[in-house]
C-alpha positions as CSV (number, residue, x, y, z in Angstrom):
1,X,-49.8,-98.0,76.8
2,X,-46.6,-99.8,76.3
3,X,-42.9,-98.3,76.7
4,X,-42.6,-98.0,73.0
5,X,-46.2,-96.3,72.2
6,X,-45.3,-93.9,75.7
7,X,-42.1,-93.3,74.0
8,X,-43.1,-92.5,70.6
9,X,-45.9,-89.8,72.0
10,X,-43.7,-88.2,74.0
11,X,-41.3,-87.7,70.7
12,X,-44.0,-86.3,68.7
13,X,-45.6,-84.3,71.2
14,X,-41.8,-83.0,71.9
15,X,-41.5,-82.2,68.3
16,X,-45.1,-80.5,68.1
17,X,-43.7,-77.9,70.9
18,X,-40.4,-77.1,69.1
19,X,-42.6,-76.4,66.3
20,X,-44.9,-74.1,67.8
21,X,-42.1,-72.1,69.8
22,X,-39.6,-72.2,66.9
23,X,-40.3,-68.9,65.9
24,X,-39.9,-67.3,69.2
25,X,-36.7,-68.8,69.1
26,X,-35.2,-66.5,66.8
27,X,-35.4,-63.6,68.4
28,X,-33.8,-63.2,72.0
29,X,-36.3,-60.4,73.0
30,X,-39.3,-62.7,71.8
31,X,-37.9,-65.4,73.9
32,X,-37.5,-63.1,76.8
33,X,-40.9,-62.1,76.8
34,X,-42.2,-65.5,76.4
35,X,-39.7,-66.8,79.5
36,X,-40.7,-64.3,81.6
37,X,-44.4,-63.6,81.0
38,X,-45.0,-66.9,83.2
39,X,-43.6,-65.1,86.5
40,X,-42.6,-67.8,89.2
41,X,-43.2,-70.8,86.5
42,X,-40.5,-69.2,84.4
43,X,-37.8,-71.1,85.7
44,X,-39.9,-74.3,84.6
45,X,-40.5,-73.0,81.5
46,X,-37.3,-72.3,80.3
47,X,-35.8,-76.0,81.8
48,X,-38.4,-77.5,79.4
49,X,-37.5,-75.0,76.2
50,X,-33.7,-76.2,76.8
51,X,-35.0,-80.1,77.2
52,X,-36.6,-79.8,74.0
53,X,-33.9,-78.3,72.4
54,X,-31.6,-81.2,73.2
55,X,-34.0,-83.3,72.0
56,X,-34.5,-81.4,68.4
57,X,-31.9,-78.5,68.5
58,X,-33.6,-76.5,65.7
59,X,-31.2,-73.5,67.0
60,X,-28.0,-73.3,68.1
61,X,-27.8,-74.0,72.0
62,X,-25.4,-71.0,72.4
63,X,-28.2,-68.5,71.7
64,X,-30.3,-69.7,74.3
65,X,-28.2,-70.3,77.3
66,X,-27.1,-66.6,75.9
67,X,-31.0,-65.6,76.2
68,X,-30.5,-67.3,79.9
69,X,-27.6,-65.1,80.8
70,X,-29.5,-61.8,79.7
71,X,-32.8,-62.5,81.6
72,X,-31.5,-64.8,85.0
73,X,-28.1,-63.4,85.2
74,X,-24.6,-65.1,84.3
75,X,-24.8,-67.6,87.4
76,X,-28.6,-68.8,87.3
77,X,-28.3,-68.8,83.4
78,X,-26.0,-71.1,83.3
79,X,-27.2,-73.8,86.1
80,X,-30.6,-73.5,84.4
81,X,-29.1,-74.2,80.8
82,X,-27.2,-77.0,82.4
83,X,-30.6,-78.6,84.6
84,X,-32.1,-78.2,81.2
85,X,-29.3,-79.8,79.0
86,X,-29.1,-82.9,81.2
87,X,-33.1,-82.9,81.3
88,X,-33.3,-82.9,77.8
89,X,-30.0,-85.2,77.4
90,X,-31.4,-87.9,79.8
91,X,-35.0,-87.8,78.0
92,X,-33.0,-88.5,74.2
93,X,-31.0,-91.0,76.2
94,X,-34.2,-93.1,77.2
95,X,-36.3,-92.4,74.2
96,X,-33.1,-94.5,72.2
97,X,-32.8,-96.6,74.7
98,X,-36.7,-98.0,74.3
99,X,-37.3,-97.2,71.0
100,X,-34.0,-98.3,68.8
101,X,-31.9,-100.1,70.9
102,X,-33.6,-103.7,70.4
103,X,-32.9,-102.8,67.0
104,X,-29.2,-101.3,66.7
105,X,-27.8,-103.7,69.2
106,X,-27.4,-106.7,66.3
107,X,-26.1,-104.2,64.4
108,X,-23.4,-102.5,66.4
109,X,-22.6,-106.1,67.7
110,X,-21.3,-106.6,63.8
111,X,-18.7,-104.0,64.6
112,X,-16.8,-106.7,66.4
113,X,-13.4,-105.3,67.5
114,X,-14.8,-101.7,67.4
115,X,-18.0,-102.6,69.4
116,X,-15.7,-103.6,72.9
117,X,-13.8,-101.1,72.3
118,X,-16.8,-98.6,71.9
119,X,-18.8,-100.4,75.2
120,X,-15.2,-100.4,77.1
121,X,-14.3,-96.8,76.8
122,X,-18.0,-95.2,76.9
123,X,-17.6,-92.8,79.3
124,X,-14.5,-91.6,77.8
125,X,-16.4,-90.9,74.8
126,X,-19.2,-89.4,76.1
127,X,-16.7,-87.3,78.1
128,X,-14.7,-85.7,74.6
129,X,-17.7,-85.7,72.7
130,X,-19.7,-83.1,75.2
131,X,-16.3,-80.9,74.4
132,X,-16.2,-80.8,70.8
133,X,-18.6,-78.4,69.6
134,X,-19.0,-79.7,66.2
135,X,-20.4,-82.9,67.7
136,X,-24.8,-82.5,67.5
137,X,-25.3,-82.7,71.2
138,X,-28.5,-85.0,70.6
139,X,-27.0,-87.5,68.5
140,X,-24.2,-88.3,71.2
141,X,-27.6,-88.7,73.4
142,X,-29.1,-91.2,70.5
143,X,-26.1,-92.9,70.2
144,X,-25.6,-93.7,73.9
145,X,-29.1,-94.8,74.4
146,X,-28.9,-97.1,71.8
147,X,-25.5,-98.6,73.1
148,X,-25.1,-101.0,76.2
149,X,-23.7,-97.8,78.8
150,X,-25.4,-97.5,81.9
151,X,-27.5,-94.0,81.8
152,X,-25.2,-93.1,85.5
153,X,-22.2,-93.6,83.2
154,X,-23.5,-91.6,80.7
155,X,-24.6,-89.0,83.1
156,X,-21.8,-88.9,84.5
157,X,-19.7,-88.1,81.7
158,X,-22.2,-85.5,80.3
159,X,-22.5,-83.7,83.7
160,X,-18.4,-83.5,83.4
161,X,-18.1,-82.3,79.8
162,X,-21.1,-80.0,79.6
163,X,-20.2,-77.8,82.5
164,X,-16.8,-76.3,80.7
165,X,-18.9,-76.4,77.2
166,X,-21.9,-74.5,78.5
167,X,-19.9,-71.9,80.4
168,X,-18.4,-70.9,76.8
169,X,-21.8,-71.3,75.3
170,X,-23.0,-69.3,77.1
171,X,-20.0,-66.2,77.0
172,X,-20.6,-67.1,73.2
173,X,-24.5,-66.6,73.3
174,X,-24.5,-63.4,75.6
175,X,-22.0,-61.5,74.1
176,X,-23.8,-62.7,70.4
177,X,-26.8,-60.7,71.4
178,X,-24.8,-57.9,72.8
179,X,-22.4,-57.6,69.5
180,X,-22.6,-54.3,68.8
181,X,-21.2,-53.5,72.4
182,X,-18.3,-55.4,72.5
183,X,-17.9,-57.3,69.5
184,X,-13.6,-57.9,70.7
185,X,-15.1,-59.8,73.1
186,X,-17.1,-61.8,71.3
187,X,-14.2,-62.5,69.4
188,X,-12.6,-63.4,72.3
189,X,-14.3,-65.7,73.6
190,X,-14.7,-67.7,69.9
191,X,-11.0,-67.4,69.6
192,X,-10.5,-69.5,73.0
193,X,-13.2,-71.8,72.3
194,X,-11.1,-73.0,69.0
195,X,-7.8,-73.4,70.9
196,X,-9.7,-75.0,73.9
197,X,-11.8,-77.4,72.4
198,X,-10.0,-77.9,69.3
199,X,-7.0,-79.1,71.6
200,X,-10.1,-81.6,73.0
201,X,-11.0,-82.7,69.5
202,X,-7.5,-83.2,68.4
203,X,-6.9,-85.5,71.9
204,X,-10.0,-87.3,71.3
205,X,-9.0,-88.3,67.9
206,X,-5.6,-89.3,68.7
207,X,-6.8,-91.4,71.9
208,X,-9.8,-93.5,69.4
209,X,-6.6,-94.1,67.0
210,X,-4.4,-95.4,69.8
211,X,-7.0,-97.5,71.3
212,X,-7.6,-98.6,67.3
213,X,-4.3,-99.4,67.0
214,X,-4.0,-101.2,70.0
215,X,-7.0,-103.3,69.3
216,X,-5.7,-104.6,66.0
């Protein structure tokens, strides 16, 4: 079996999964149960639920790692729905990387200009993008798998920006479930979320249109 063939099998047997489990995902006492029924494999269990969901995020991330804060507790939670993000973010990475790249890089080589300044700033990019929560977290891992960067550059820089991001996803998540017990904090915690990351997405946009300018 070649790269390619491995690649493709693991995609659709990724996507058979997220299937199957998607409608456990909708409720966080379903998930619970289903996280927990496997005892000491549970820890495993949920890394690979949070992989897949990078890879094909049928739900929104926050309502997991807020499901990981209400059954392993606010620490735990959040180093497993990191281990898991990165897992899932480094499989989407390589799965680009042998399955389109071949393809895009003629492509994204037409870009000229835009293409250096793309390959010379990559972990820059990667870095803003894991801190702008309207950003699809598996299409930043596409997209850098199908570019020239180095998987420890884009680790790197993923590692960095998903540590502040998944500490608010998961506030966001836990007190989401919890709403009815303290729905100002909730609103809390969306309300510095906007100013935080906003202020991230209005840097980033300003720093591409400098380095734009710059370029031209």
């Amino acid at each position: 079996m070649t790269k390619k063939h491995f690649s493709f099998f693991t995609l659709v047997v990724s996507l058979t999964f997220v299937i199957i489990l998607y409608p456990k995902l909708q409720n966080p006492a379903d998930l619970q149960l289903f996280v927990t029924q496997w005892e000491w494999l549970s820890i495993f269990v949920d890394l690979l639920i949070i992989a897949l969901l990078a890879l094909f995020p049928v739900v929104p991330f926050a309502l997991v790692a807020g499901v990981n804060t209400l059954v392993f507790g606010w620490f735990s939670g959040f180093l497993l729905s990191l281990g898991g993000s990165l897992l899932g973010a480094s499989a989407g990475f390589f799965l680009a990387r042998t399955l389109g790249q071949e393809w895009a890089q003629p492509k994204i080589g037409k870009l000229g200009k835009w293409a250096a300044l793309i390959e010379g700033n990559s972990f820059s990019i990667i870095l803003i993008s894991r801190m702008i929560p309207i950003l699809p977290s598996a299409a930043v891992n596409y997209a850098a798998g199908l570019s020239l960067m180095t998987f420890p550059t884009f680790l790197t820089a993923s590692l960095i920006g998903k540590i502040p991001m998944i500490v608010w996803e998961s506030w966001i998540g836990h007190d989401f479930w919890q709403l009815t017990e303290n729905p100002s904090r909730f609103l809390l915690a969306l309300l510095i979320g906007a100013l935080l990351f906003g202020s991230v997405g209005v840097y980033g946009y300003y720093s591409i249109k400098r380095c734009k300018d710059l370029s031209q």
